[in-house]
C-alpha positions as CSV (number, residue, x, y, z in Angstrom):
1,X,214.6,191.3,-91.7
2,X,211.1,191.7,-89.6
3,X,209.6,190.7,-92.4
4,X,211.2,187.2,-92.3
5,X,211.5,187.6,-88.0
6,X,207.2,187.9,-88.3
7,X,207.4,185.0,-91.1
8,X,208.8,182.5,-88.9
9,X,207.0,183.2,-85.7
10,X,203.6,182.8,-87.4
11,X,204.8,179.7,-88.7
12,X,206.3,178.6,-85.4
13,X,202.6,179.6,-83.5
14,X,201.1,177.3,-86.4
15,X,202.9,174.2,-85.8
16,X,202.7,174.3,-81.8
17,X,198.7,174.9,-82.5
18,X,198.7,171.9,-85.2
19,X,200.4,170.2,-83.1
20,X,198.6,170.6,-79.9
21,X,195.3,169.8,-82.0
22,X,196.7,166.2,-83.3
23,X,197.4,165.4,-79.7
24,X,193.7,166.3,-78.3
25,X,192.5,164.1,-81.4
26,X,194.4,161.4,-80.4
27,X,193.4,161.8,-76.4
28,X,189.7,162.0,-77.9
29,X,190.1,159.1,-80.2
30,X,191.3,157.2,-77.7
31,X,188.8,158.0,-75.1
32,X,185.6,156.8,-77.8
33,X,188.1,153.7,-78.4
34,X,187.8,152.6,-74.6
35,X,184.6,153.0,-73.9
36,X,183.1,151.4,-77.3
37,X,185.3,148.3,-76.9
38,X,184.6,148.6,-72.4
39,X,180.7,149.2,-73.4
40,X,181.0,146.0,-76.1
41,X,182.5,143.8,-73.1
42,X,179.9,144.8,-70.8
43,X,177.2,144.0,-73.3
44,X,178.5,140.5,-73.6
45,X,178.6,140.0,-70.5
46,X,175.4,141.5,-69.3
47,X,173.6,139.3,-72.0
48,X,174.8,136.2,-70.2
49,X,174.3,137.9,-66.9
50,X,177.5,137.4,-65.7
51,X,179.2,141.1,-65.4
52,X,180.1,141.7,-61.8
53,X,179.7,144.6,-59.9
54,X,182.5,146.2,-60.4
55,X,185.4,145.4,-63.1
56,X,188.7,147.3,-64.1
57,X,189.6,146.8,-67.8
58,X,193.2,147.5,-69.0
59,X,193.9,148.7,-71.8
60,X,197.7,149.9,-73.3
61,X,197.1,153.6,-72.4
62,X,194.7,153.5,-69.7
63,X,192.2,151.7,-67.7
64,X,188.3,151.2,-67.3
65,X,186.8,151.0,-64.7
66,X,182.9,149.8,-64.8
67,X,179.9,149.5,-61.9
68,X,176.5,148.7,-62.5
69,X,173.3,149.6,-60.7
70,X,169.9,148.4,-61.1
71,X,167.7,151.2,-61.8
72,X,164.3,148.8,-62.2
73,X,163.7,145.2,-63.2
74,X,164.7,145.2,-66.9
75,X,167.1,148.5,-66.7
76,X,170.6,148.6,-65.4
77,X,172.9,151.9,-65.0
78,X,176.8,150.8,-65.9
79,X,178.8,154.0,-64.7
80,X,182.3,153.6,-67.5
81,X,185.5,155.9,-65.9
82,X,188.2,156.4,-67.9
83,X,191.2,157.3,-66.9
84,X,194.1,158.0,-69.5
85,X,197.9,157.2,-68.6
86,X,198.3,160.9,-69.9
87,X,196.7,162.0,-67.6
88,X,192.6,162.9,-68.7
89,X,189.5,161.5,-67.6
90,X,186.3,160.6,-69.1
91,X,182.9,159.3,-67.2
92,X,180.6,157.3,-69.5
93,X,176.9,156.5,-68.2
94,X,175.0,153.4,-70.3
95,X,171.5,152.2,-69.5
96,X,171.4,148.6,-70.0
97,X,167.8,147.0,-71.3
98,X,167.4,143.8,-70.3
99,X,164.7,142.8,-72.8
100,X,166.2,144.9,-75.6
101,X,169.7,143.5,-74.7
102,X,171.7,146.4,-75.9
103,X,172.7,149.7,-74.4
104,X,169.3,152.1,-74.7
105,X,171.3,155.2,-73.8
106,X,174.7,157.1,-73.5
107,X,175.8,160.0,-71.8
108,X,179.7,161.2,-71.7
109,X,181.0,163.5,-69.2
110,X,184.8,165.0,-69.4
């Protein structure tokens, strides 16, 4: 009988760790979702020079929110925060190459 007691608490500490993994997966999936599709809209819009200041994307489970900041003449620093409608929160820091047109660098913060 402890045998089987020992059995099914081992099995029941494995599925509340499998299944707290599959939801931090998801949260962090979700996160590198955001900001690829947040850092592809700022791209387009930096390339026609049109991104404002600040913007606020929405998404289904959370929102972006973007500033930029000229570092120098041909660099600009986009500052990405995440925020999750579960309830986490990501920073993402881009550098921005005017003459490149494309993100040079990437930093994420949690």
């Amino acid at each position: 009988m402890v045998f089987i007691s020992m059995f099914l608490l081992i099995i029941a500490e494995h599925y509340i760790a499998e299944k707290r993994f599959a939801k931090e997966t998801e949260a962090i999936r979700l996160q590198e979702y955001y900001f690829m599709s947040s850092v592809k809209k700022a791209e387009s819009f930096l390339k026609m020079d049109s991104l404002p200041t600040a913007r606020t994307i929405d998404y289904q489970y959370g929102v972006v929110t973007f500033q930029k900041q000229a570092l120098s003449a041909n660099i600009e620093q986009i500052t990405f925060l995440l925020k999750l409608k579960s309830g986490e929160e990501a920073i993402g820091i881009g550098k921005y190459d005017k003459v490149k047109g494309k993100m040079v660098n990437w930093v994420e913060r949690n």
